[in-house]
N, CA, C and O of each residue as an XYZ file, in Angstrom:
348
protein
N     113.065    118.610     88.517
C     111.741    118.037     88.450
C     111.610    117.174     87.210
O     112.329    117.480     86.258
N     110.765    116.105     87.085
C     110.874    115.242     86.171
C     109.629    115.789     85.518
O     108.834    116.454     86.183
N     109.414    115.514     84.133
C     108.610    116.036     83.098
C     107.676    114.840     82.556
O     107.943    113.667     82.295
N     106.289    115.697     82.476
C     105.388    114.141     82.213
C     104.376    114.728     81.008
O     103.990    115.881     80.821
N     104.137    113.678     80.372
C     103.003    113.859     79.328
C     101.731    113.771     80.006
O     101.560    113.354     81.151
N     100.669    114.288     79.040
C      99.610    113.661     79.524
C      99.007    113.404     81.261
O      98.061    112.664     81.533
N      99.835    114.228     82.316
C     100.045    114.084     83.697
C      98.340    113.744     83.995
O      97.417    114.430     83.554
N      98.245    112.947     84.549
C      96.697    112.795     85.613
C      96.754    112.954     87.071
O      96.913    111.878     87.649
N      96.676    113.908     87.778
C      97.035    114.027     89.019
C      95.691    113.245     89.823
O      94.611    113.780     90.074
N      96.119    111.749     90.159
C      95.452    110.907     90.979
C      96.405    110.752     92.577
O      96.696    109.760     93.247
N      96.552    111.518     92.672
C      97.105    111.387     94.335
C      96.254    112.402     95.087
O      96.181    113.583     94.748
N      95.618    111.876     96.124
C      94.750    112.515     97.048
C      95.308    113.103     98.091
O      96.500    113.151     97.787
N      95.209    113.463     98.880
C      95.142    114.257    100.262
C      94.666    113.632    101.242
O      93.449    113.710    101.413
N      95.528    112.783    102.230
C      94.970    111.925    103.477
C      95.238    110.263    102.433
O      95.345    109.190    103.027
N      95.289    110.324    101.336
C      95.369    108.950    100.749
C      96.228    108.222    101.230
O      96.916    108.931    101.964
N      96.628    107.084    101.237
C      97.413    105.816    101.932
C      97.949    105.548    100.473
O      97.081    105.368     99.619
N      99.505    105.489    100.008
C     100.310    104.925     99.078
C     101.558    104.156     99.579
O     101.971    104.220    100.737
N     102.072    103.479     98.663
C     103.290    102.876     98.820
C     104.376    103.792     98.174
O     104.319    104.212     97.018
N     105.262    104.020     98.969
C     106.200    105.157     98.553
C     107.314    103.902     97.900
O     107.531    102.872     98.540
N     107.851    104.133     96.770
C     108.748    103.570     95.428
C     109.945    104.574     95.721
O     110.106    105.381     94.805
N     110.423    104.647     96.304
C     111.460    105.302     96.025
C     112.773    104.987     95.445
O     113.320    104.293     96.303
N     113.601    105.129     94.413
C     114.219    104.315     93.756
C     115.714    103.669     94.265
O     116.453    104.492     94.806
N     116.070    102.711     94.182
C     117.526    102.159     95.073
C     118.363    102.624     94.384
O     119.386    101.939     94.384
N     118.416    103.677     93.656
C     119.782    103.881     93.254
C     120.044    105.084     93.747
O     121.218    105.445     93.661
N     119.401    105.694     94.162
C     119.234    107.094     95.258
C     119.980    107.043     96.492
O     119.123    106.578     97.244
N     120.845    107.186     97.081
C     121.650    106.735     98.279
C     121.657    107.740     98.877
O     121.673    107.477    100.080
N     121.652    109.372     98.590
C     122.081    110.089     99.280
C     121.070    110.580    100.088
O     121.062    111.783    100.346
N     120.200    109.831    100.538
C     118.986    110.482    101.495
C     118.724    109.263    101.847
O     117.927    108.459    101.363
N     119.677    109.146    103.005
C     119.208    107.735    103.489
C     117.911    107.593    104.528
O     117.344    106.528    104.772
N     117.598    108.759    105.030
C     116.174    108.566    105.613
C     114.877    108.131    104.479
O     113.976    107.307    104.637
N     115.222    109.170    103.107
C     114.441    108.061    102.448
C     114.291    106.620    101.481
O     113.381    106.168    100.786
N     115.700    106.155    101.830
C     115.792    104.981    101.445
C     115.105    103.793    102.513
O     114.572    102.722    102.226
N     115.374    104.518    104.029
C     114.583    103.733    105.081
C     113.454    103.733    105.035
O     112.894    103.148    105.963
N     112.585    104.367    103.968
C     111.271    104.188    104.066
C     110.364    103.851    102.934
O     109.138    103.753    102.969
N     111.500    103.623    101.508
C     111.400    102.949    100.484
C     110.646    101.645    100.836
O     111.000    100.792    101.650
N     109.140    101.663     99.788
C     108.583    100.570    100.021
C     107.750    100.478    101.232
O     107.306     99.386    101.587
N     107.518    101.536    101.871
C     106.593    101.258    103.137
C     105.436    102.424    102.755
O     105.498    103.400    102.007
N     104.492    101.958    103.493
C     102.993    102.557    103.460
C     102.854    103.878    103.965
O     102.798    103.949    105.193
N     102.764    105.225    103.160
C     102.557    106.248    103.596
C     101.420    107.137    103.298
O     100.674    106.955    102.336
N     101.273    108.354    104.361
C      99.598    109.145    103.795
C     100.545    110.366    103.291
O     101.653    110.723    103.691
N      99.871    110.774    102.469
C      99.947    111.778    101.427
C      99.417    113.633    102.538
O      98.254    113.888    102.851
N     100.296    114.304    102.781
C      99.936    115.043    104.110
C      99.261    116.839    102.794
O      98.366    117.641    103.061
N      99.802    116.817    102.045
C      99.363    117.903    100.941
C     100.284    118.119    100.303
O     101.458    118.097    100.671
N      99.711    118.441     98.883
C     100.531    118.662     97.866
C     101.250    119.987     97.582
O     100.708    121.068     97.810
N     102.524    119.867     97.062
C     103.493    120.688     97.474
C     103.493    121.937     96.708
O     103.849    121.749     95.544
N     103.212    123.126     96.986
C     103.199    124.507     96.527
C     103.933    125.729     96.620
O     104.165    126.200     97.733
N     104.499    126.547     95.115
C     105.673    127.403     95.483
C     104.935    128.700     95.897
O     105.660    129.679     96.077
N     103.701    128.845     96.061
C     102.861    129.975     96.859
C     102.725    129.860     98.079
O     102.315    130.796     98.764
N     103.063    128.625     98.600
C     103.248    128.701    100.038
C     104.665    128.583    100.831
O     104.881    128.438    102.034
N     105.722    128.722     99.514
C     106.761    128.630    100.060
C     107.328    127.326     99.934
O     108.265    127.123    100.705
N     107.060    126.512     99.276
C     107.518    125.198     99.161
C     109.072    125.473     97.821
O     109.357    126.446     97.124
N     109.635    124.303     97.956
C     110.894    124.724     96.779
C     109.832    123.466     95.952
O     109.372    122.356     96.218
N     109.813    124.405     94.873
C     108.978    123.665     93.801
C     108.889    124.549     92.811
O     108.894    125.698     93.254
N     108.807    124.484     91.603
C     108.650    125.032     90.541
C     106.851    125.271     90.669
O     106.112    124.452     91.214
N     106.453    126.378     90.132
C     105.049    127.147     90.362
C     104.489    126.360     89.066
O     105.198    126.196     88.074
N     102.825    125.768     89.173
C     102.313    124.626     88.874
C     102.490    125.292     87.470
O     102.438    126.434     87.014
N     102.796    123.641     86.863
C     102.904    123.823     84.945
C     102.501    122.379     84.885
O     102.620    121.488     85.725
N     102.027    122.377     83.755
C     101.224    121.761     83.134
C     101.970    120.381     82.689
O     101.675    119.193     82.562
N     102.885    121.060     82.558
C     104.197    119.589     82.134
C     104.922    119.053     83.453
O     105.663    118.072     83.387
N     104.760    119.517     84.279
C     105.832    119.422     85.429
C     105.218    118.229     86.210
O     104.008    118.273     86.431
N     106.163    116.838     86.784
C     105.659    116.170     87.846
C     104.872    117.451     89.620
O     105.317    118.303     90.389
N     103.937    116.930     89.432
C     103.423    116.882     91.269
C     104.564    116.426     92.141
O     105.273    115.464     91.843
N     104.721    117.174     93.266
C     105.105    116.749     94.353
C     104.035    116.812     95.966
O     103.193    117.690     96.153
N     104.311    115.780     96.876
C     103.186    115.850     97.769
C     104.879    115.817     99.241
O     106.089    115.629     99.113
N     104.047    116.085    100.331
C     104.541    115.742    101.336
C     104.117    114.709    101.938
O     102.896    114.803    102.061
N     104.561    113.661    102.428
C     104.532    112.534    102.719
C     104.365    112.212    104.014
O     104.866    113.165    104.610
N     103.809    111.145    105.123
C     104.327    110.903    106.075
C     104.135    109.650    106.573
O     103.007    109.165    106.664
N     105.617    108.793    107.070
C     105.506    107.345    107.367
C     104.765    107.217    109.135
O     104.583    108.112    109.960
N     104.479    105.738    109.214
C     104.113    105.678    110.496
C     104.630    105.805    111.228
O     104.077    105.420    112.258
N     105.994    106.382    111.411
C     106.917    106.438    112.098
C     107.101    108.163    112.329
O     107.812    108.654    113.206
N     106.510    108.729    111.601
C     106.469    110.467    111.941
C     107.086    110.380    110.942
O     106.261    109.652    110.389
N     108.079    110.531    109.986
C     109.020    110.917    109.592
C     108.434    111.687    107.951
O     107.907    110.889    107.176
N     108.511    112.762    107.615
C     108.062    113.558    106.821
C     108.918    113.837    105.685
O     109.827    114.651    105.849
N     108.755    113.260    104.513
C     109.745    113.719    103.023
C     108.725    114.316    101.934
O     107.548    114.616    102.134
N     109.191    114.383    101.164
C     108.589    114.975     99.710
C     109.072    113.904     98.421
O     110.238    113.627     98.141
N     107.870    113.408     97.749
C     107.555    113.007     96.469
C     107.202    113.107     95.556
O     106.113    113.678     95.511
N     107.787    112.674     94.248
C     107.141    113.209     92.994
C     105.959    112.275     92.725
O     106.252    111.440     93.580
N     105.126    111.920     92.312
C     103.869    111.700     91.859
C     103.870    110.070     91.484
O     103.161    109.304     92.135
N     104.729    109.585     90.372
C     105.236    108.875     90.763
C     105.803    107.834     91.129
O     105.828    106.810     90.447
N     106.624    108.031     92.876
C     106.905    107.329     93.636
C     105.609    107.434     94.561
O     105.931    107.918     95.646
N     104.569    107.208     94.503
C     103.585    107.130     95.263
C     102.932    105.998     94.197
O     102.853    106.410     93.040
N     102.521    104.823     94.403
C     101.488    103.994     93.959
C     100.829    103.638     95.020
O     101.132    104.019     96.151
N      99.505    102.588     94.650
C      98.468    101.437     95.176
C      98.931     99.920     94.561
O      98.124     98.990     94.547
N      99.994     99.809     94.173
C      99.902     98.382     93.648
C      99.928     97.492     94.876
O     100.037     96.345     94.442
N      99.893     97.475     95.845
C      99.373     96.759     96.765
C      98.449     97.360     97.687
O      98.434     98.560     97.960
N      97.524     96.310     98.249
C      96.702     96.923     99.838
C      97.561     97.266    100.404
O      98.669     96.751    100.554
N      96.892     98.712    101.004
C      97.507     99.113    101.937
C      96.981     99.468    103.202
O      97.731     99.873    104.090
């Protein structure tokens, strides 16, 4: 998990983002196919419900579950989710 200062958790639930996912990442090529495309934010990811996630800290990136228009369902850290464009 990546480590953040100051974290502001601005990612919503049902929100519309552009998933960033980074090109140097190769080994998940389903989510390299969806690098850069418009996704809703389906809920944020929790180790009380069984999610693999480290149990919420204060320093720790957010992760959400994701989903493209295409069905296809991954997990993100906080982030790879922006608005820098309409979406």
């Amino acid at each position: 998990m990546k480590l953040l200062t100051n974290r502001i958790n601005r990612v919503r639930s049902n929100g519309r983002y552009k998933f960033n996912y980074p090109s140097l990442f190769v080994t998940l090529p389903e989510y390299t196919a969806h690098a850069g495309q418009a996704v809703t934010v389906v809920r944020k990811l929790d180790a009380a419900q069984g999610d693999n996630v480290e149990p919420d800290n204060a320093d720790m990136e957010c992760m959400y579950r994701i989903r493209a228009a295409d069905g296809w369902e991954g997990d993100a850290f906080e982030s790879e989710l922006t608005t820098e464009e309409p979406l």
